[in-house]
N, CA, C and O atoms as a MOPAC input file, in Angstrom:
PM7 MOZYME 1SCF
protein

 N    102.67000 1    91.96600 1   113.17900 1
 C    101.92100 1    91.72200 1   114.40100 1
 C    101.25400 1    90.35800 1   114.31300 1
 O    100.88500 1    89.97600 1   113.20300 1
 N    101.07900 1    89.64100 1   115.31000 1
 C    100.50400 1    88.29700 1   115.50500 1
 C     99.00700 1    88.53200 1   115.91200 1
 O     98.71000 1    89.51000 1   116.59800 1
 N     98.21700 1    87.77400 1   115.55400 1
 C     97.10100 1    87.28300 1   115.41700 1
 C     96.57400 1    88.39400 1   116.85100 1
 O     96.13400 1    89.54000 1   116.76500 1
 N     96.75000 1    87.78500 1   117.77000 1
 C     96.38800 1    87.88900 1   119.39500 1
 C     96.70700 1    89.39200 1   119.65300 1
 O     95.95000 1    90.18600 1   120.21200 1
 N     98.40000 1    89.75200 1   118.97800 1
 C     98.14500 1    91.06900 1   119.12200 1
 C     97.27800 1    92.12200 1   118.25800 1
 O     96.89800 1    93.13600 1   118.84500 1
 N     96.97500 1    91.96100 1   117.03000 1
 C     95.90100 1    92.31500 1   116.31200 1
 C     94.48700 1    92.91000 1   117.22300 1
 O     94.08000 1    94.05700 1   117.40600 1
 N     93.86000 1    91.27400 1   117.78400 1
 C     92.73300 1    91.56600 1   118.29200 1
 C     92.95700 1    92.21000 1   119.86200 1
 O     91.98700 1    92.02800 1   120.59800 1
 N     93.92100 1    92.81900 1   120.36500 1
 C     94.17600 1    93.16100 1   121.48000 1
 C     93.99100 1    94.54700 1   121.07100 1
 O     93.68100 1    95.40500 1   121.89700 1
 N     94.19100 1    94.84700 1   119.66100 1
 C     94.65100 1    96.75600 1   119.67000 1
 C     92.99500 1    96.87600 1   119.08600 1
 O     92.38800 1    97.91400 1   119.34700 1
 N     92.42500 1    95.97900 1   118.43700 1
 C     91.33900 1    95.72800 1   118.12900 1
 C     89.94100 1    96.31700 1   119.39200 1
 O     88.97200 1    97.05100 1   119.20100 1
 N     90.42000 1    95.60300 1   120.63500 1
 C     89.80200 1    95.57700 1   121.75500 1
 C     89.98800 1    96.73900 1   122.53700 1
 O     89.12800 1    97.20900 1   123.28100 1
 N     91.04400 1    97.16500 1   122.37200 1
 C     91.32700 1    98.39400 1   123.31300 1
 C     90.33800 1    99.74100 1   122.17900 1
 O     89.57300 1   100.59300 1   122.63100 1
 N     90.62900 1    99.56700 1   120.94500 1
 C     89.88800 1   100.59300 1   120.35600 1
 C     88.02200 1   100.44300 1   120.37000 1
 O     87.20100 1   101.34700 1   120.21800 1
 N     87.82400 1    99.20700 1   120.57100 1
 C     86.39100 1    99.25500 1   120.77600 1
 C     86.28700 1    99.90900 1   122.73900 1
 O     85.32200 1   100.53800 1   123.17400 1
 N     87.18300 1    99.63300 1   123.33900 1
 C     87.04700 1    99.84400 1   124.46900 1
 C     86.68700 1   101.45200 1   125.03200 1
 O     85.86400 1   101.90300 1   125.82800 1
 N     88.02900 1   102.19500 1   123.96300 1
 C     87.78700 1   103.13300 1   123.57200 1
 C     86.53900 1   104.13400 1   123.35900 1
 O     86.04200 1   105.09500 1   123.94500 1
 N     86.27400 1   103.25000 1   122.00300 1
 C     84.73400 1   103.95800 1   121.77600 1
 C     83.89300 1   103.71900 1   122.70000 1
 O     83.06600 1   104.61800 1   122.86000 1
 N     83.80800 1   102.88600 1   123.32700 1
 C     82.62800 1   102.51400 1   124.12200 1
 C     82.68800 1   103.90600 1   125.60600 1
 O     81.61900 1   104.33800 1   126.03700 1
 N     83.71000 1   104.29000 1   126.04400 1
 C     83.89800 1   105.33400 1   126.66700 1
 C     83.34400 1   106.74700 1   126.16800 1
 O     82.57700 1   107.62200 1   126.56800 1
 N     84.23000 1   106.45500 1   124.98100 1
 C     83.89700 1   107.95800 1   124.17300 1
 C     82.10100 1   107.85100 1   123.91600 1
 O     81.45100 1   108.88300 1   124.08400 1
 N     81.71400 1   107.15700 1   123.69700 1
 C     80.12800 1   107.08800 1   123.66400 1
 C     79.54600 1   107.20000 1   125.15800 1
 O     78.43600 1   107.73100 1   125.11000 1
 N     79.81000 1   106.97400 1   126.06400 1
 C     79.50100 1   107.12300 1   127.10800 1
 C     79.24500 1   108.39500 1   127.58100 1
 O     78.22600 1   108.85300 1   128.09800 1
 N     80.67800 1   109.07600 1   127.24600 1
 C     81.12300 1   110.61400 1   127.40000 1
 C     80.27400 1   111.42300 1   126.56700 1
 O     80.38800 1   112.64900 1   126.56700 1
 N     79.52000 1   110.88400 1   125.93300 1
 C     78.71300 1   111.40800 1   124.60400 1
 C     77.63400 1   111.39800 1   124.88300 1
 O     77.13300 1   112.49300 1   124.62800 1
 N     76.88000 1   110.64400 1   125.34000 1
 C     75.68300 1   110.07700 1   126.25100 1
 C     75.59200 1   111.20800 1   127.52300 1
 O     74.55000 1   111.65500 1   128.00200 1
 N     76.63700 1   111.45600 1   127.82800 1
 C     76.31400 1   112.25100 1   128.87200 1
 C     76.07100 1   113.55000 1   128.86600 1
 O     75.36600 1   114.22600 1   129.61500 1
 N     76.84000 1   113.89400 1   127.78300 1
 C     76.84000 1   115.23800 1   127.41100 1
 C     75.65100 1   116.07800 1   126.30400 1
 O     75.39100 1   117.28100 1   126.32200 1
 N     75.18000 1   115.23300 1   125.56500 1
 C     73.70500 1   114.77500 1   124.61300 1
 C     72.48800 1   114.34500 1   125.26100 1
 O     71.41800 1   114.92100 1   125.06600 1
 N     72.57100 1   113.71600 1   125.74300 1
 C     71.38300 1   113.04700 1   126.97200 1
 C     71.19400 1   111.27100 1   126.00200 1
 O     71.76800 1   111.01700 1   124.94300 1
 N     70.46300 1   110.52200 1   126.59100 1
 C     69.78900 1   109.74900 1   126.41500 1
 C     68.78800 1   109.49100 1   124.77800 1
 O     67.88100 1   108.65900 1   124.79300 1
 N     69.04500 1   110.16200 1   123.68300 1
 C     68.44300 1   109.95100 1   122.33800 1
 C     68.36300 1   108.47200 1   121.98300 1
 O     68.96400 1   107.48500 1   122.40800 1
 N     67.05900 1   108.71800 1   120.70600 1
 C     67.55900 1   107.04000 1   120.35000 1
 C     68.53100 1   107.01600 1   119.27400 1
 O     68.63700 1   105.95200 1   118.66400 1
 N     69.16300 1   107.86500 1   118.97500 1
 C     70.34200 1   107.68600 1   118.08100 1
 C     71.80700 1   107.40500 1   118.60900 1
 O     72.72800 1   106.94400 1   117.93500 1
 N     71.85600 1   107.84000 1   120.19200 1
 C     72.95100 1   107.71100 1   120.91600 1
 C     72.64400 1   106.27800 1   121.25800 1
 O     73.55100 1   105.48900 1   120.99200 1
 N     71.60500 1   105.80400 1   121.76700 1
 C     71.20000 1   104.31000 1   122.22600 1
 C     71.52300 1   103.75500 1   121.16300 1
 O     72.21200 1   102.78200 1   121.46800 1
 N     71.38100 1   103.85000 1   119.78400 1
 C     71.81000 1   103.18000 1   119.01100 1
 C     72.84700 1   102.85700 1   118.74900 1
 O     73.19700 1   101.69100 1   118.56400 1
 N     73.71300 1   104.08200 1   118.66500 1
 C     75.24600 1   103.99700 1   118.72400 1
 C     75.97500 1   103.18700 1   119.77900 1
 O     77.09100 1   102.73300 1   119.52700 1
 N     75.35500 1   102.97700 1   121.01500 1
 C     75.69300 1   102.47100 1   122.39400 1
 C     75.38600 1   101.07000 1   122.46600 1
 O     75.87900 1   100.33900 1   123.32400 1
 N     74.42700 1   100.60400 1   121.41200 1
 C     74.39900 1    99.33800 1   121.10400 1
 C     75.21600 1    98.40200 1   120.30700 1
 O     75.47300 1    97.21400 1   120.49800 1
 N     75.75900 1    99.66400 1   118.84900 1
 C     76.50900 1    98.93600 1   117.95800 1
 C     77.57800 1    98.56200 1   118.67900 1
 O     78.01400 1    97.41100 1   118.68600 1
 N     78.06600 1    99.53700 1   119.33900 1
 C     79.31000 1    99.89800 1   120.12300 1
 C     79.09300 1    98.32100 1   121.13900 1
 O     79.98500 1    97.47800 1   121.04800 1
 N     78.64800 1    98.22000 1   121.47500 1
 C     78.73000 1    96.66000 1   122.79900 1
 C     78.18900 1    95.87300 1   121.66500 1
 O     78.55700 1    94.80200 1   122.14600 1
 N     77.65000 1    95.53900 1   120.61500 1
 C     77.54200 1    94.18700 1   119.57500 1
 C     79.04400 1    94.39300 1   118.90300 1
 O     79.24700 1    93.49000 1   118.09200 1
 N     80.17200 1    95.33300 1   119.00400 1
 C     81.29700 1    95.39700 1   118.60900 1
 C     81.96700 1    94.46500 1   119.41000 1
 O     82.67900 1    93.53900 1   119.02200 1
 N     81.60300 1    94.87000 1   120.88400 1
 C     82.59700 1    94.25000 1   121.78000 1
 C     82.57900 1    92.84400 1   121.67900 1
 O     83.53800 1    92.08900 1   121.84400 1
 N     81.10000 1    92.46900 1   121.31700 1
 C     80.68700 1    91.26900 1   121.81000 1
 C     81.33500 1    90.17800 1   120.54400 1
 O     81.58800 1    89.00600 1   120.82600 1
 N     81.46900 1    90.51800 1   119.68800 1
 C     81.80700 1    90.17600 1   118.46200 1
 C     83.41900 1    89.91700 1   118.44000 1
 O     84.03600 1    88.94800 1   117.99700 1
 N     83.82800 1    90.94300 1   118.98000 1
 C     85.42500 1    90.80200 1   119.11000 1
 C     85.47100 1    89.87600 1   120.31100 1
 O     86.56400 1    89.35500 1   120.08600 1
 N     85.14700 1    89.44900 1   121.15700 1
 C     84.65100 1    88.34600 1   122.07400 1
 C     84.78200 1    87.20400 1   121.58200 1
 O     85.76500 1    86.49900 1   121.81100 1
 N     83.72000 1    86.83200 1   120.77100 1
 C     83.36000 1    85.53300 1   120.02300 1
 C     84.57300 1    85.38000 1   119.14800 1
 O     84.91500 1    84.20000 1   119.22300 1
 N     85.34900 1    86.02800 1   118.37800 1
 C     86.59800 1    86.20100 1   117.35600 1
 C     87.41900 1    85.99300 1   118.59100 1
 O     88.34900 1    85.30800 1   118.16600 1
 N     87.56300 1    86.12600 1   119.49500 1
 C     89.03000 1    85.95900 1   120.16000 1
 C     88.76000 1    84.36800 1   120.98700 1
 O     89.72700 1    83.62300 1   121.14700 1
 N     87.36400 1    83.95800 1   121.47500 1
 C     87.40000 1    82.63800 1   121.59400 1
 C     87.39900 1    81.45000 1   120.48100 1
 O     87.47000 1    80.26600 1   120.81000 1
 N     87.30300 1    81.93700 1   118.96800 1
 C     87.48600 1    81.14600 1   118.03000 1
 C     88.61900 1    81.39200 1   117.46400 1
 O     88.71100 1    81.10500 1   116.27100 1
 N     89.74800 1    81.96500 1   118.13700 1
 C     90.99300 1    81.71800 1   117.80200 1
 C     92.15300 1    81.09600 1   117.62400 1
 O     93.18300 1    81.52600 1   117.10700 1
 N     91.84100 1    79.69900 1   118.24500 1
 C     92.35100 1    78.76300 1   118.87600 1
 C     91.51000 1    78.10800 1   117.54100 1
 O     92.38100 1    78.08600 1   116.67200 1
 N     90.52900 1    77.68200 1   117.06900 1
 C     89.64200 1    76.86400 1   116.21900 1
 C     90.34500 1    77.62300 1   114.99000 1
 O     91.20300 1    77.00100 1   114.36400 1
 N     90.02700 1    78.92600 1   114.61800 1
 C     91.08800 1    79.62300 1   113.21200 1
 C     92.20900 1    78.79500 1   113.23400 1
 O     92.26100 1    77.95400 1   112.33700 1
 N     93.11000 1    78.82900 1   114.03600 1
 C     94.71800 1    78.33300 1   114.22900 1
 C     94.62600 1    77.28500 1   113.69700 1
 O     95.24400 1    77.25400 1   112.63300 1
 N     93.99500 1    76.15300 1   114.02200 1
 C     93.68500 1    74.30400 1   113.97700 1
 C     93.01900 1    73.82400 1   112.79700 1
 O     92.95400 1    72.63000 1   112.50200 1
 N     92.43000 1    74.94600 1   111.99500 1
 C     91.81700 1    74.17500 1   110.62200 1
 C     93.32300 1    74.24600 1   109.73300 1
 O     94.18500 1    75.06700 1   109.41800 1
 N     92.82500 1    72.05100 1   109.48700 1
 C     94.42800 1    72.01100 1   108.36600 1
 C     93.91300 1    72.68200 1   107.16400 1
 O     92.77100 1    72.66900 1   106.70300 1
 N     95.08600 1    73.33100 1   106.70200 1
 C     95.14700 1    74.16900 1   105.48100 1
 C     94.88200 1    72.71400 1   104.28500 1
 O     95.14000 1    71.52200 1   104.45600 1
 N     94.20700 1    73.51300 1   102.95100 1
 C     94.07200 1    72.30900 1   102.00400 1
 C     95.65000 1    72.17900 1   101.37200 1
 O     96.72600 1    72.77400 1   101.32100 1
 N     94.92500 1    70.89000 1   100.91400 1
 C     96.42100 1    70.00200 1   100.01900 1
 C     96.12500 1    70.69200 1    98.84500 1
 O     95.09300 1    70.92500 1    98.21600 1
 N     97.74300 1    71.05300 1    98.67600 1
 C     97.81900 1    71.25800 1    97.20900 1
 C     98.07000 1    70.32900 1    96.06600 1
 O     98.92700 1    69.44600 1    96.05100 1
 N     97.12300 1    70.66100 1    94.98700 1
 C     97.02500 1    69.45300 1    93.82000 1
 C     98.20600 1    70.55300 1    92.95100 1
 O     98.37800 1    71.77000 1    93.01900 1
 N     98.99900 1    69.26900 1    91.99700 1
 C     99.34900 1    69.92300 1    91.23000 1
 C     99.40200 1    69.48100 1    89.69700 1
 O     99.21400 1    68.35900 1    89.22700 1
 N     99.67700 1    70.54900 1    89.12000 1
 C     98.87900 1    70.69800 1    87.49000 1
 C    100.02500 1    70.49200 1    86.78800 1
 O    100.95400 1    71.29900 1    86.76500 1
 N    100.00100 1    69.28600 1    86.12300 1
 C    101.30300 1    69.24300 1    84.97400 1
 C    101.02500 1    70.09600 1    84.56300 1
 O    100.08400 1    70.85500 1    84.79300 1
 N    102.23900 1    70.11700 1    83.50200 1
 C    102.99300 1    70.96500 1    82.36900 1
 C    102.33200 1    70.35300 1    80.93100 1
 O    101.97000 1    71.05000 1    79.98200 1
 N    102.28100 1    69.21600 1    80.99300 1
 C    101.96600 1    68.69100 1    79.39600 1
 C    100.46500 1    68.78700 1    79.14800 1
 O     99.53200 1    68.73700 1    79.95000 1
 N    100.48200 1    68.97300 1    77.51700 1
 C     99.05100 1    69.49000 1    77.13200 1
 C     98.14500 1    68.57100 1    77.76900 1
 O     98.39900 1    67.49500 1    78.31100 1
 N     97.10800 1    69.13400 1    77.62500 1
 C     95.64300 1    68.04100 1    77.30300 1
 C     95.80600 1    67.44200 1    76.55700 1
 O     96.71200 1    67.56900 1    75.73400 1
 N     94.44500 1    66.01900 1    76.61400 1
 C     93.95100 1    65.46200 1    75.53500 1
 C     93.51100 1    66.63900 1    74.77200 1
 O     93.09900 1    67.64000 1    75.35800 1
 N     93.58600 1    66.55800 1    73.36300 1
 C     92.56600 1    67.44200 1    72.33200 1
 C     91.25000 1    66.48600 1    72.97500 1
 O     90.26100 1    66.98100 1    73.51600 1
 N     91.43300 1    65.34600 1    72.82300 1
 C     89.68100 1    65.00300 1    72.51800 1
 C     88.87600 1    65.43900 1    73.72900 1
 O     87.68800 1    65.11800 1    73.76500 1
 N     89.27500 1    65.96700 1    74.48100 1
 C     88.30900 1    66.37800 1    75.41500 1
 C     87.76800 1    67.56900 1    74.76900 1
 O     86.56400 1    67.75800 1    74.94400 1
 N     88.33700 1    68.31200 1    74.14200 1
 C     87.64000 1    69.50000 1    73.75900 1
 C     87.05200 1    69.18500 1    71.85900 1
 O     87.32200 1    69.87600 1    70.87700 1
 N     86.76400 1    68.74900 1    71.88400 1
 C     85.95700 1    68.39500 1    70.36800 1
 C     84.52100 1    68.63500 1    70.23900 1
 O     83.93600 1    68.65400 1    69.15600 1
 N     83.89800 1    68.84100 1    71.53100 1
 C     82.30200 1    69.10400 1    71.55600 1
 C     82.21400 1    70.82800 1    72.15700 1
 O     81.19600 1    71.24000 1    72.71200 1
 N     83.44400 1    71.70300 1    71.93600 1
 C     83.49700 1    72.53700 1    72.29600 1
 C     83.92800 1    73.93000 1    71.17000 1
 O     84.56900 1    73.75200 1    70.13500 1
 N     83.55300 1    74.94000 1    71.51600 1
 C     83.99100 1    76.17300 1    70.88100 1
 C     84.91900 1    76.87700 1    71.60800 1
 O     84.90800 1    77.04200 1    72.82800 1
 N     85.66100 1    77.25500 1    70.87600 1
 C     87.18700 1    78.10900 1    71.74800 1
 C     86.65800 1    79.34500 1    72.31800 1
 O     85.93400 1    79.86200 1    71.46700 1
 N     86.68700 1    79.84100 1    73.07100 1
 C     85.25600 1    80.69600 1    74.12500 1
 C     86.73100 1    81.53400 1    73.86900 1
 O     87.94700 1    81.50700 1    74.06400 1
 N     85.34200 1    82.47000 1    73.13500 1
 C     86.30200 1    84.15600 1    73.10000 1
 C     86.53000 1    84.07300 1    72.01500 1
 O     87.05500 1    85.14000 1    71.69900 1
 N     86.43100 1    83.11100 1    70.75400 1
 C     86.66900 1    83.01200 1    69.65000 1
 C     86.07900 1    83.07400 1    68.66200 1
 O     86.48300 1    83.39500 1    67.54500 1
 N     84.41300 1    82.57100 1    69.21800 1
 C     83.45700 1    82.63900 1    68.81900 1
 C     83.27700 1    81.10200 1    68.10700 1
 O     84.13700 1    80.30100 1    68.47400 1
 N     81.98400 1    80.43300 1    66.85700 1
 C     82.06800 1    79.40000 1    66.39300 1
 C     82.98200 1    79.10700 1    65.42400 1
 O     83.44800 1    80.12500 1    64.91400 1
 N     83.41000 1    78.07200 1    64.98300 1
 C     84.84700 1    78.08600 1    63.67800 1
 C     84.26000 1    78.55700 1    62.62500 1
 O     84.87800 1    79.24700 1    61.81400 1
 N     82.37500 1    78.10700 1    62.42300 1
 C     82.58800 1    78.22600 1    60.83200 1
 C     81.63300 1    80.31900 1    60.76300 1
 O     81.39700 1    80.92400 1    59.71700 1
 N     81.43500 1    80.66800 1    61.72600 1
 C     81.13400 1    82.39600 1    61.56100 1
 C     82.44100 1    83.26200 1    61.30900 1
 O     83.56200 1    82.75700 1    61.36600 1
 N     82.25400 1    84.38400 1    61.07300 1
 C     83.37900 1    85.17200 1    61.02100 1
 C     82.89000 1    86.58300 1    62.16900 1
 O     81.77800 1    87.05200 1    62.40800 1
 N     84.27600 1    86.95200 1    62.69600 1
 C     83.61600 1    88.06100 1    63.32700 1
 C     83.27300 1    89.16900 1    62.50500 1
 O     83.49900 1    89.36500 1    61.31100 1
 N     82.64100 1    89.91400 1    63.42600 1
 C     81.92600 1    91.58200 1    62.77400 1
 C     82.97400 1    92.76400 1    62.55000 1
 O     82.59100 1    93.85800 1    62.13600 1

């Protein structure tokens, strides 16, 4: 599935709930736990909103350049002020 259709099945299922909460609301009455739910439910919508007008901006960021990593060793001397990590120091022994 493509992008657009994603947030389309996306939208219809918040659309969804937002009914089914409605239908819920009516049948429950007015609580503040249903108001709550009736809020997440439309900061859903609103959200999938904002994601479908920054879709066009997702699409358009250039992807990074890839660097690439020879094959041939290092310098040793870069690592001379260092301990082989996981190895512990040269001159201890492990336990």
């Amino acid at each position: 599935m493509s992008l657009q259709d994603d947030l389309t099945a996306v939208q219809r299922c918040i659309d969804d709930l937002v009914r089914s909460v409605g239908r819920l609301e009516q049948h429950a009455g007015s609580s503040l736990e249903i108001r709550r739910v009736r809020t997440d439910a439309d900061h859903l919508r609103e959200s999938v909103a904002l994601l479908r007008e920054a879709t066009p901006a997702l699409r358009a960021q250039k992807k990074p350049e890839l660097v690439g990593i020879p094959d041939t060793p290092y310098d040793s001397a870069l690592w001379t002020d260092s301990d082989d990590e996981g190895l512990g120091a040269r001159d201890r022994r492990a336990p």
